[in-house]
Structures are given as C-alpha cells and as structure tokens.
DRENPA-3360 file (N, C-alpha, C; in nm, 2 decimals, always signed):
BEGIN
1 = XXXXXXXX = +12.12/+14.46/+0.32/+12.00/+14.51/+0.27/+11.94/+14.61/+0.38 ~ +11.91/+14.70/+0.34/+11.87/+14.83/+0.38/+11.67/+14.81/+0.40 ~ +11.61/+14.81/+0.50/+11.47/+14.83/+0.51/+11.40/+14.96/+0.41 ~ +11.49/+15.05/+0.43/+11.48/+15.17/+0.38/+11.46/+15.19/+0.20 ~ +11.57/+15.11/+0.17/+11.57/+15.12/+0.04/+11.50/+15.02/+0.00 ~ +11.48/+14.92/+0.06/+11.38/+14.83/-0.04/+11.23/+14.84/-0.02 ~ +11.22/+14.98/+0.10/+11.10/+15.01/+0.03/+11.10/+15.12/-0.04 ~ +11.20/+15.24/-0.07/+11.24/+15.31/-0.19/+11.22/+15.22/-0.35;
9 = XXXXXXXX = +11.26/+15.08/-0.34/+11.28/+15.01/-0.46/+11.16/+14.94/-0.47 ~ +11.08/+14.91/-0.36/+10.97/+14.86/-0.40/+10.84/+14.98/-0.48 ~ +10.87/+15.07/-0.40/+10.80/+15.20/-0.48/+10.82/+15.24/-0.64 ~ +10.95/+15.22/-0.66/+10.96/+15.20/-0.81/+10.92/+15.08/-0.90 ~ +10.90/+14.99/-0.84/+10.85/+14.84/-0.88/+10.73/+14.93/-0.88 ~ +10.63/+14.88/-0.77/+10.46/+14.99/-0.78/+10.46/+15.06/-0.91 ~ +10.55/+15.16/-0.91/+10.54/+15.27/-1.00/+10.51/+15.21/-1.17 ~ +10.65/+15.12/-1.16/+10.62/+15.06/-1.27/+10.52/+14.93/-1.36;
17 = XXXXXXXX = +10.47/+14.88/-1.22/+10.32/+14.84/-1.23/+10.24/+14.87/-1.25 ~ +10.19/+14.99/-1.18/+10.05/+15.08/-1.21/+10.07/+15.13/-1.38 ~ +10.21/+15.15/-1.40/+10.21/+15.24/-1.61/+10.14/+15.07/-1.62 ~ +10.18/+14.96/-1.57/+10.15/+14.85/-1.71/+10.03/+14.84/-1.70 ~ +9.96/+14.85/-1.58/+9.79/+14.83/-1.56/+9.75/+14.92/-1.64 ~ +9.81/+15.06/-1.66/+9.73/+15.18/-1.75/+9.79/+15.14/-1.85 ~ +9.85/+15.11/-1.88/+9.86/+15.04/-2.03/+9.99/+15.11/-2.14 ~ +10.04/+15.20/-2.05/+10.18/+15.34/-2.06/+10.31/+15.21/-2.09;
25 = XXXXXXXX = +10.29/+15.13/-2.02/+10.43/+15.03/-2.10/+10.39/+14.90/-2.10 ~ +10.50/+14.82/-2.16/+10.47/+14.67/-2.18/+10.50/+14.59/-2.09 ~ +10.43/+14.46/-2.04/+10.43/+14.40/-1.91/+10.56/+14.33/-1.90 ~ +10.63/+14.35/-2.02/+10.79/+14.26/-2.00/+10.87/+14.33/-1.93 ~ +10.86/+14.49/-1.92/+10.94/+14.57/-1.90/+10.93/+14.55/-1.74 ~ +10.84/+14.49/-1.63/+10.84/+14.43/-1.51/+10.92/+14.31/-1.51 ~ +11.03/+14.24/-1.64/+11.17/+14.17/-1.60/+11.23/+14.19/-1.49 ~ +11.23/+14.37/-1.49/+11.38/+14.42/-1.44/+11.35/+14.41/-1.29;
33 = XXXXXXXX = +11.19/+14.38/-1.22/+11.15/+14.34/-1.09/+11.16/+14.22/-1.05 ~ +11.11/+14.16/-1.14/+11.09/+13.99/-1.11/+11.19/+13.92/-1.10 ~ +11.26/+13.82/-1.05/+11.34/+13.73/-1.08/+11.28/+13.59/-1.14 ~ +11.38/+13.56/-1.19/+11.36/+13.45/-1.30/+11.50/+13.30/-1.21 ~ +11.44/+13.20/-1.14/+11.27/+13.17/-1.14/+11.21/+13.26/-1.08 ~ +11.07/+13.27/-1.07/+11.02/+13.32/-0.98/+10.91/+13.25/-0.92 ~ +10.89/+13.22/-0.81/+10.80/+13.16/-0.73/+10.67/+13.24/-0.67 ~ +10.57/+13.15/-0.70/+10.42/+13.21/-0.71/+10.32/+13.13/-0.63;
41 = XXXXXXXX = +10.29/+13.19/-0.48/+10.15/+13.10/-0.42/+10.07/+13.15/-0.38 ~ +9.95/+13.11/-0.43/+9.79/+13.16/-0.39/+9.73/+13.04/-0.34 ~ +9.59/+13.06/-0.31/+9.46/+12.98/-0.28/+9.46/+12.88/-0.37 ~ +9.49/+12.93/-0.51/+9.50/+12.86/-0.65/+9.60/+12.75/-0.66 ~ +9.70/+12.77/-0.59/+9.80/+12.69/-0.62/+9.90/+12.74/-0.59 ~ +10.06/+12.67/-0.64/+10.16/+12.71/-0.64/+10.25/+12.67/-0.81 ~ +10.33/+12.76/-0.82/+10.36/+12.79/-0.97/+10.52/+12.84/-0.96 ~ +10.58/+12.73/-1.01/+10.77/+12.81/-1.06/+10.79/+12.83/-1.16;
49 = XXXXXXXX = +10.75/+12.97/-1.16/+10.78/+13.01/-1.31/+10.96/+13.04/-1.39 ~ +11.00/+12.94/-1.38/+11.16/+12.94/-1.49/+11.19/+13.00/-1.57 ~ +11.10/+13.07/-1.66/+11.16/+13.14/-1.73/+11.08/+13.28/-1.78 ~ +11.16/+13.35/-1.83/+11.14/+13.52/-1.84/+10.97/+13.50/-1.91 ~ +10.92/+13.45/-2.03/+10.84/+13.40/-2.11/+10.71/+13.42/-2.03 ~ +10.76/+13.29/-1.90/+10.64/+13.23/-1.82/+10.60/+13.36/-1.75 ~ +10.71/+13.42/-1.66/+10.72/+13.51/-1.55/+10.59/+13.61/-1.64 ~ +10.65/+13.69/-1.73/+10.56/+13.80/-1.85/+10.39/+13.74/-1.82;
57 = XXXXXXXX = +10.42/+13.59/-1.87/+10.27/+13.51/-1.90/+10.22/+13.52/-1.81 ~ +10.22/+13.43/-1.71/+10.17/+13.51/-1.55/+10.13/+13.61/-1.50 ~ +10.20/+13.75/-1.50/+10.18/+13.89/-1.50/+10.13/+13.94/-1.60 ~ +10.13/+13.90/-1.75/+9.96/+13.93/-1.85/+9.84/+13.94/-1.78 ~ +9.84/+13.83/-1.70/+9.67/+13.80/-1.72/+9.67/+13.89/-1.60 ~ +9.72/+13.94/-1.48/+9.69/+14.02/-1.43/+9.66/+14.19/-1.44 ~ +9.73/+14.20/-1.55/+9.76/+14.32/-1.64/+9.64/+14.33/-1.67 ~ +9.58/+14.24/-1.79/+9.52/+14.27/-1.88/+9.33/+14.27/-1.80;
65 = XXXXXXXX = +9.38/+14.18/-1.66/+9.24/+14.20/-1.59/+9.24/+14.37/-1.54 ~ +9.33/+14.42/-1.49/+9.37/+14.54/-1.47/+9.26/+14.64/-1.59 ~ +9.34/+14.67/-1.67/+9.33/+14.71/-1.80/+9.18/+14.74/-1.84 ~ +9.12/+14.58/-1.79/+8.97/+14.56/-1.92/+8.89/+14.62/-1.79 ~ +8.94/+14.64/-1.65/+8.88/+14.66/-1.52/+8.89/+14.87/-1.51 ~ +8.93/+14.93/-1.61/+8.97/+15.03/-1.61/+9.07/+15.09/-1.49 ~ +9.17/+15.03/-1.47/+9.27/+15.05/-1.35/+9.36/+15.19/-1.34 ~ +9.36/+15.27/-1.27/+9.44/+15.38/-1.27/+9.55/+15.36/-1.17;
73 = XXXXXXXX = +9.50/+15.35/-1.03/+9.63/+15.32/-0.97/+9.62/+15.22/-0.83 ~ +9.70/+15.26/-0.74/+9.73/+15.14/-0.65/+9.78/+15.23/-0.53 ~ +9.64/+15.23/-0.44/+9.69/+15.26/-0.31/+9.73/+15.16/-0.19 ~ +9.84/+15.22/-0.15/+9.88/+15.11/-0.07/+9.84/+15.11/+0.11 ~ +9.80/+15.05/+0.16/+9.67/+15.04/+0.26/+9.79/+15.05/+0.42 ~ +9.91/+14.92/+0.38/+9.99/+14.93/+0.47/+10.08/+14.85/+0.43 ~ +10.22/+14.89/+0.48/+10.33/+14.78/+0.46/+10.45/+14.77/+0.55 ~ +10.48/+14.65/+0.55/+10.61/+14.67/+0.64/+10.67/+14.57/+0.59;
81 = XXXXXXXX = +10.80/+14.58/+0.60/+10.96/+14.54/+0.53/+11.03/+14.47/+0.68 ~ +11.10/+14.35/+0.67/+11.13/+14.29/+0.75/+11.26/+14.27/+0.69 ~ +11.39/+14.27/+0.69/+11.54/+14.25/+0.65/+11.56/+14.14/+0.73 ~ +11.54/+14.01/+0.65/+11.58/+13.90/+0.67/+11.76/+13.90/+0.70 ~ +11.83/+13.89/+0.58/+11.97/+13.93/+0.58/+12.04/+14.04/+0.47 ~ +12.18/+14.04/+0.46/+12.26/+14.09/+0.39/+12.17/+14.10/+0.22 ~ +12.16/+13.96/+0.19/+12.07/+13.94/+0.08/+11.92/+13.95/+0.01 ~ +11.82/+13.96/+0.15/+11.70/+13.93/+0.16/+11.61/+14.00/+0.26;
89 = XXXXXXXX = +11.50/+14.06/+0.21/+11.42/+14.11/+0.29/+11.27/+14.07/+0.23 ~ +11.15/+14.09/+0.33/+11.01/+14.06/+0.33/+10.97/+14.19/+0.32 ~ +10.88/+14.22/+0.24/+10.76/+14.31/+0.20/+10.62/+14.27/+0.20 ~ +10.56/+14.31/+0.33/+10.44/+14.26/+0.32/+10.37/+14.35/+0.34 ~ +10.24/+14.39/+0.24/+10.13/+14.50/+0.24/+9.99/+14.47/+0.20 ~ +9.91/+14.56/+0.20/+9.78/+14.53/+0.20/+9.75/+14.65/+0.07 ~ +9.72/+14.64/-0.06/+9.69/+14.70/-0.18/+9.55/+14.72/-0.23 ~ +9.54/+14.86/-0.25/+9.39/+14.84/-0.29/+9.42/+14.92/-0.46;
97 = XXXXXXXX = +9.41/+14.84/-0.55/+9.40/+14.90/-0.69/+9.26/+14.92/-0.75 ~ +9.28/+15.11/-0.78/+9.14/+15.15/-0.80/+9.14/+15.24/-0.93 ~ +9.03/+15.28/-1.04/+8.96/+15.32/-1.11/+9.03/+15.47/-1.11 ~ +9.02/+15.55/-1.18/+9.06/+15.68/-1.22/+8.93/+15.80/-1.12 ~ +8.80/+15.70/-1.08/+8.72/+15.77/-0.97/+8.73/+15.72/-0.83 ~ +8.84/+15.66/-0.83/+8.84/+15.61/-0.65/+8.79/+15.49/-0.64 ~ +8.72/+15.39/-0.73/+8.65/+15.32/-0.70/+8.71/+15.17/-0.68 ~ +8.68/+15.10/-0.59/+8.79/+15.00/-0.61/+8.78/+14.91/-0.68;
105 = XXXXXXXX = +8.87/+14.86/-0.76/+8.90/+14.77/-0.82/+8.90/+14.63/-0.73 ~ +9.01/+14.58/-0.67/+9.03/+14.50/-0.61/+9.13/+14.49/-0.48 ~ +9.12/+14.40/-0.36/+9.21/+14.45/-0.28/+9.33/+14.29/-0.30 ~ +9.46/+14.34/-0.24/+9.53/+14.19/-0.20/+9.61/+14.24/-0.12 ~ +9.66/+14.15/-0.05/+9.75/+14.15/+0.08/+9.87/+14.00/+0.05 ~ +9.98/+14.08/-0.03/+10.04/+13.98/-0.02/+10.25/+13.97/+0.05 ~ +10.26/+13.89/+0.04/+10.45/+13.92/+0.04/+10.52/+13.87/-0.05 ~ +10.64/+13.96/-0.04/+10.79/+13.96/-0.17/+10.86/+13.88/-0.09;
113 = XXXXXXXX = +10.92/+13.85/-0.13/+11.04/+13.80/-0.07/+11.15/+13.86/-0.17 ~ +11.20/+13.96/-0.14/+11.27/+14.08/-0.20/+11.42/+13.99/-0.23 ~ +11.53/+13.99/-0.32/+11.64/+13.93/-0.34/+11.73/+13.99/-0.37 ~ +11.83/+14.01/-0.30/+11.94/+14.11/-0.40/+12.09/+14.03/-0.46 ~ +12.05/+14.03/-0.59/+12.14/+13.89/-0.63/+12.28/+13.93/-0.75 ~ +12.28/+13.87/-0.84/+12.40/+13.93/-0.94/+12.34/+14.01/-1.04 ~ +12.24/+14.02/-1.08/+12.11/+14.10/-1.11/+12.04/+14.23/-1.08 ~ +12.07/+14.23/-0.94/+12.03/+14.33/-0.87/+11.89/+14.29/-0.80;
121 = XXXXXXXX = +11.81/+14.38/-0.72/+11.75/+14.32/-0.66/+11.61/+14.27/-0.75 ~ +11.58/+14.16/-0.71/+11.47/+14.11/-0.77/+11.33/+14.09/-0.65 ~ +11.23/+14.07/-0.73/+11.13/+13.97/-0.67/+11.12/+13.87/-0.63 ~ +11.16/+13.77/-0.55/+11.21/+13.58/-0.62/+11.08/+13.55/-0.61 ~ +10.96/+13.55/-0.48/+10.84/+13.50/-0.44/+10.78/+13.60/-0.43 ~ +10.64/+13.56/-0.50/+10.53/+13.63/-0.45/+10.36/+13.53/-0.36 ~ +10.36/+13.57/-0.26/+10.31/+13.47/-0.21/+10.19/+13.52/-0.15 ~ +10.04/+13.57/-0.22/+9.92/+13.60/-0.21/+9.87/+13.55/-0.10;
129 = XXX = +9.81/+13.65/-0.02/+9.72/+13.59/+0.15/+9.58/+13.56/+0.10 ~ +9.55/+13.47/+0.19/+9.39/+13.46/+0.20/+9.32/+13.52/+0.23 ~ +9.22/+13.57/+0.17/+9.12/+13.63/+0.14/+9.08/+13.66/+0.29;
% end
C-alpha cells in the first residue's frame, strides 16, 4: 500500500459521500467503500456491522441527517495516512461538512483503517474521536 494512493482513493470515497449527503446517489452505492464486516466506534458505543444491509443502515442515518441539515460539501481540515503494511493503512482527518453557504454543518475527526483485500480496498473500521 501506497500512502499516496490511499489518499487518491480516499478522495474518491469523500467524493462519493458528499453526492449521497446531496442526495445525487443512493447510500448503497458507498458498498463499494465499506467493507463488510465493518467495524464502528464512537462515544456511543461500538457496532459490527456483518452485513451489506446493516453497513447501508448505519450510513442512512448519517446521510439523511446530512440531507434534512441541508449538506453541500465536506472540507477537509487535515489528514494524514499512516501505511501500516502491504495490506493496510490509517487515515486520520479532521472534517468539517458544510451548507451550500459555508456554514457549518458539523465537524468529526475520525480514523479508517483502510483494507486492501480480495475486493479491493475497503473501509474495515471507522473509529470516531472525542469530541
């Protein structure tokens, strides 16, 4: 794994998050990011989501808070990529998703744990910082 390209590929992930917040595609079509399981920890808890179903269900409700929040896009504050190994690298940034007037929406700071598997690369963890 290349530093380089997985933040090339993380850019196209972004890209294709911001259409689903604007509402331009369907939140499934973020499969082709996520891996399935996929592991999920916040302040909230922690969550293995096993199947494609769950992964979508999960990423709904973020979507659709997006959506009703009038979300345009997603500037990214800072990031840096860590190449674990051959297989695996860390993505960790600081996101501020905002309004079609700059206004912010909301901020997070979290890490990927980026996977490059028989699939291609996936998401496996997403693992939300504290506030």
């Amino acid at each position: 794994m290349n530093g380089d390209d997985v933040e090339r590929w993380f850019g196209e992930y972004l890209a294709a998050f911001e259409a689903c917040g604007r509402g331009e595609r369907e939140t499934d079509s973020l499969l082709a990011y996520y891996g399935v399981p996929l592991l999920v920890t916040t302040d909230a808890g922690f969550l293995a989501l096993t199947s494609g179903d769950a992964v979508v269900g999960a990423v709904r409700q973020q979507i659709d808070g997006m959506r009703d929040a009038a979300y345009d896009h997603t500037a990214t504050l800072d990031a840096e990529v860590t190449v674990l190994n051959a297989a695996s690298a860390l993505y960790r940034a600081t996101f501020s998703r905002r309004r079609g007037d700059g206004s912010e929406v909301s901020r997070l700071t979290a890490s990927y744990l980026v996977t490059d598997g028989r699939e291609g690369r996936r998401i496996s963890v997403l693992a939300a910082h504290s506030a």
